[in-house]
C-alpha positions as CSV (number, residue, x, y, z in Angstrom):
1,X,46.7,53.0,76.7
2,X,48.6,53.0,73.7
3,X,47.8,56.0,72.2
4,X,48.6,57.3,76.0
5,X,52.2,55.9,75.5
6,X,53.1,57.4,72.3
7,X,51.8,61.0,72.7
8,X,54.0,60.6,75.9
9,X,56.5,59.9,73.7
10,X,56.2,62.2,71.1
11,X,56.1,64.9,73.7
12,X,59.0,64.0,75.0
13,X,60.3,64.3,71.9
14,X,59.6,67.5,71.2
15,X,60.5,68.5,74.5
16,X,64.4,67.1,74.6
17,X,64.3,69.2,70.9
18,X,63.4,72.5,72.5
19,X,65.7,71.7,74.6
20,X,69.1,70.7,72.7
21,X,68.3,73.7,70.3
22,X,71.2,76.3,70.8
23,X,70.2,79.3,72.8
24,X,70.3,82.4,70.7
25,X,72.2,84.8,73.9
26,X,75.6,84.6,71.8
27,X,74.1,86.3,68.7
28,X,72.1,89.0,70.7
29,X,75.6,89.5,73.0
30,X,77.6,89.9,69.4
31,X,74.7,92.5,68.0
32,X,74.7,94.7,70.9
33,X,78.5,94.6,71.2
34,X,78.9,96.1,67.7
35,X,76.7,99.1,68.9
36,X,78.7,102.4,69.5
37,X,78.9,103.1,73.4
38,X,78.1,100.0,74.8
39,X,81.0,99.6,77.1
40,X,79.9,95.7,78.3
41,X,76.6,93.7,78.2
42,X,74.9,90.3,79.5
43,X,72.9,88.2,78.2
44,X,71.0,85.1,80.0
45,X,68.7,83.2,77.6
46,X,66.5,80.5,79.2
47,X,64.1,78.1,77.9
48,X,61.5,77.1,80.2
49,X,59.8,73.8,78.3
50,X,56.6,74.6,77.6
51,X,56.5,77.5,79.7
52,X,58.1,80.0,77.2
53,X,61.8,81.3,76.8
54,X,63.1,84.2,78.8
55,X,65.9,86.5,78.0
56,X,67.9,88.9,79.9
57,X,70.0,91.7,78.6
58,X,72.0,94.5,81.0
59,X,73.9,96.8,79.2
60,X,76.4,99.1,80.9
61,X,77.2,102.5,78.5
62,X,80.0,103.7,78.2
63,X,78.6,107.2,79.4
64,X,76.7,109.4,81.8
65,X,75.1,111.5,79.6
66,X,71.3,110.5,79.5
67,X,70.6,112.0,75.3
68,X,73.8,109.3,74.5
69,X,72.2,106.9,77.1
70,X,69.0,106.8,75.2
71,X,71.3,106.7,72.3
72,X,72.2,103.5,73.1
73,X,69.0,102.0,74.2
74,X,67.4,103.0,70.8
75,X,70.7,101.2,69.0
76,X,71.5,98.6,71.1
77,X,67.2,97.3,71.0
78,X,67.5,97.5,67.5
79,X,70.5,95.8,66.6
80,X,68.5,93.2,69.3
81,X,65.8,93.0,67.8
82,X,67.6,92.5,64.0
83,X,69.5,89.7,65.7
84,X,66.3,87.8,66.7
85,X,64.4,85.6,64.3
86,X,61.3,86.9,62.8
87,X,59.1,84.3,64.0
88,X,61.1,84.0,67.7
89,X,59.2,85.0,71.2
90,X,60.7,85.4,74.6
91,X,59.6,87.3,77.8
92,X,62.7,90.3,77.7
93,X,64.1,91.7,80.5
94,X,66.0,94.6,78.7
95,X,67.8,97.4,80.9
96,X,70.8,100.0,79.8
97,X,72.7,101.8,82.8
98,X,75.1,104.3,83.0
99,X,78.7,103.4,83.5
100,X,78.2,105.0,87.0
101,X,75.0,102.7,86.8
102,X,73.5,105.7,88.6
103,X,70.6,105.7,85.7
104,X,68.8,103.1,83.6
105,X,66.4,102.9,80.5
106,X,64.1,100.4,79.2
107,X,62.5,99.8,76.0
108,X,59.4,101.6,77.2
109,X,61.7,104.6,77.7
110,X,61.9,105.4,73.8
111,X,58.4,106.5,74.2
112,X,56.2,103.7,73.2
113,X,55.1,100.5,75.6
114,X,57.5,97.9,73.9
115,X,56.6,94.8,76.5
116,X,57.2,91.9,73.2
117,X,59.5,91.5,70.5
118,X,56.6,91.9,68.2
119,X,55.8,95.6,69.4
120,X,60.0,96.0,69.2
121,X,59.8,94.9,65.4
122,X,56.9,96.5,65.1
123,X,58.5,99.9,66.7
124,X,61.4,99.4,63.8
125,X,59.4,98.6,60.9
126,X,60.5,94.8,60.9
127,X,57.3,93.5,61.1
C-alpha cells in the first residue's frame, strides 16, 4: 500500500513538472517571424500529460505566388525545426497559406513525407 502511495506521488510529481515547464510556442513564433515573407503566424503548443505534446503552426505569406509560397515553407520549417530542442517531440500540425489563403503547403509538400520532427531534422541534416 505504501509503495502504491508513493509511486502515486512521484507521478504526480512528474506530472505537475511536465506541466509548469514553459511551452516552447514563443521561440518557434519568434523563428518563423524572422523568415522573409511570412506576413503573420500562430502558434498553439499543448501538452497533453502523458499523452504527448501537440503543436500547431498557420503561417499566412505575404504572397500569392506558389515558387515563393514553397519558399516560405522550406524557410519557415527550417528555422522551426532550428528552434526546437534536439531531443524535443510533438505531434505538428504545420500549414503555410497564401495571403489570399486561397492555397496551402505542408511539410510533406517539399517532396519528402515529413510526419515528425525527427524526419524534419533529419530532412535538414540536424540529426
Amino acid at each position: 500500500m505504501r509503495r502504491a502511495i508513493a509511486l502515486s506521488a512521484v507521478l504526480f510529481c512528474a506530472a505537475l513538472t511536465s506541466c509548469s515547464a514553459p511551452s516552447p510556442a514563443h521561440r518557434y513564433q519568434q523563428a518563423i517571424s524572422a523568415v522573409s515573407g511570412v506576413a503573420d503566424v500562430e502558434v498553439d503548443y499543448a501538452r497533453h500529460g502523458g499523452t504527448g505534446d501537440s503543436t500547431d503552426v498557420e503561417i499566412v505569406a505575404d504572397t500569392n505566388d506558389s515558387e515563393e509560397l514553397q519558399r516560405i515553407l522550406d524557410r519557415s520549417l527550417r528555422a522551426f525545426i532550428e528552434s526546437t530542442d534536439p531531443k524535443e517531440e510533438t505531434s505538428l500540425n504545420y500549414l503555410v497559406y497564401s495571403r489570399d489563403r486561397s492555397t496551402y503547403l505542408t511539410p510533406s509538400d517539399l517532396g519528402t513525407v515529413l510526419r515528425t520532427l525527427a524526419d524534419i531534422r533529419r530532412h535538414y541534416g540536424l540529426d
